[in-house]
N, C-alpha and C positions, 0 to 999 in steps of 0.2 A: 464527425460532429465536433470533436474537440479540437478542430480548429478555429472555431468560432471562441476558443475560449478566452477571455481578457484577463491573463496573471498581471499581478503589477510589479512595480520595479523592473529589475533584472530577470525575475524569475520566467524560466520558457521550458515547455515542454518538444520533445521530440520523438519521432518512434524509433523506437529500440531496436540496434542491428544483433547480425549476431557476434560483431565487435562487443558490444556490451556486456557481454553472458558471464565474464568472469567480475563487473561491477555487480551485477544482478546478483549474483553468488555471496558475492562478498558484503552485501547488504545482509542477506540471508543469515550470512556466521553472524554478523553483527545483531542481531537481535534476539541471537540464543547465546552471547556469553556465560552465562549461567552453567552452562554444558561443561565449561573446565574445569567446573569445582568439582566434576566427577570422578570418583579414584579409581581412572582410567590414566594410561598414557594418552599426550598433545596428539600423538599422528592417531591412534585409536579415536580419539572426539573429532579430530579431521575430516577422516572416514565418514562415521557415523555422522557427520555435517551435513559431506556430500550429497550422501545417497540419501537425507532425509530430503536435500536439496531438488536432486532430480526425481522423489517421488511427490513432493510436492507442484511441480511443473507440469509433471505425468497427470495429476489430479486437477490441474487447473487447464490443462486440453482438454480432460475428456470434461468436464463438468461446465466448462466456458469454451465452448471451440471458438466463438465469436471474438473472444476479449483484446483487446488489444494495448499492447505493454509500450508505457513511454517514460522516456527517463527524461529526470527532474534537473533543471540546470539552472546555476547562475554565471552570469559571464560566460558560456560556454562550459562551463566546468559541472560536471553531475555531481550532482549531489544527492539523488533521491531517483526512487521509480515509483512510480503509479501503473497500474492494472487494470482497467473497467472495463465493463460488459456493457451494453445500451440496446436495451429493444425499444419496442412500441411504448413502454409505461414505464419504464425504471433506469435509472442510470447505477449501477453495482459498485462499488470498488471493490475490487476484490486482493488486489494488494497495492497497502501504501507505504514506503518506507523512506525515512529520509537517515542521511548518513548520523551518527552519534552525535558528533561536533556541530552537527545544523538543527537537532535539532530544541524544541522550546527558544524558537528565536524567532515564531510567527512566520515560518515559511507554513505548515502545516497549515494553517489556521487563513491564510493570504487563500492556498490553492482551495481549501473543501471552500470558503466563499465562494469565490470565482466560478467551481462546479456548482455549488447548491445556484448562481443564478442563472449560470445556461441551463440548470436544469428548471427552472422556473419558467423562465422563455419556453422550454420544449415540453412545457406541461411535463414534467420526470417528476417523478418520485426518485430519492437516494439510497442508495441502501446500502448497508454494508454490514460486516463480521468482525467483532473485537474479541479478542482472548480479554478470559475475566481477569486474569492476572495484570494485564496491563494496564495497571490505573489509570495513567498518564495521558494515554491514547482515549477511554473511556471517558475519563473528563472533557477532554478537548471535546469529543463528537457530541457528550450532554452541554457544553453552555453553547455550544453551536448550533441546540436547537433540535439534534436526534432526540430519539425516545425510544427505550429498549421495547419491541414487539415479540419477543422473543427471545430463550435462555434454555443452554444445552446444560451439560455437564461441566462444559470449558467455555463455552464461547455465546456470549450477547447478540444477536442479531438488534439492528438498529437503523429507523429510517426517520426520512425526514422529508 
């Protein structure tokens, strides 16, 4: 389905080989910096990256076997990956990340458009998962129109 989708500019998605698994990763470390201010040693938070890394993966086969992982490019160059599930009534995201240096630059804000209007075409509902810590992320998805349906301990569930 998400070839029908209309990014604008430069910005194009593609599906993810398993060339990609070491940018996919390394998006991953990039949105737990935070981890180094631990008084651990560098290769001990490494580690611990890793294997948070491949159980987070492990958790998103079995919970999404459907989903399908595309990375985020401009000019050819990634910059980001997208994650989403799609059934009968919902479009998911279930992970979105764009690189540090991209992003608050309106690539974010360019792509959930573009999906909220295929997902209008295909009668979807949107839905996704924001950690409460991440204001930033939470902002963008409320003036875009989300609305939090849901609130764990950690994480906003929000649709639209």
């Amino acid at each position: 389905m998400l070839r029908r989708l209309v990014l604008p500019g430069a910005i194009s998605l593609r599906r993810a080989t398993e060339n990609d698994s070491d940018f996919a990763e390394a998006l991953f470390v990039s949105t737990r910096e935070h981890f180094y201010q631990l008084p651990l040693a560098p290769q001990q938070i490494d580690g611990l990256l890793k294997q948070q890394y491949q159980l987070q993966q492990v958790s998103y086969c079995a919970n999404f076997p459907a989903a399908q992982l595309y990375i985020i490019e401009i000019l050819n160059q990634p910059i980001g990956k997208l994650l989403v599930d799609i059934s009968d009534s919902y479009l998911r995201l279930i992970d979105f990340v764009l690189l540090k240096e991209k992003r608050s630059k309106g690539y974010g804000s360019a792509i959930l458009r573009s999906l909220k209007d295929l997902a209008q075409q295909e009668k979807l509902r949107v839905q996704l998962s924001v950690d409460q810590q991440n204001i930033g992320a939470k902002k963008l998805y409320l003036n875009l129109g989300f609305s939090v349906i849901e609130s764990s301990a950690t994480h906003d569930l929000l649709c639209w």
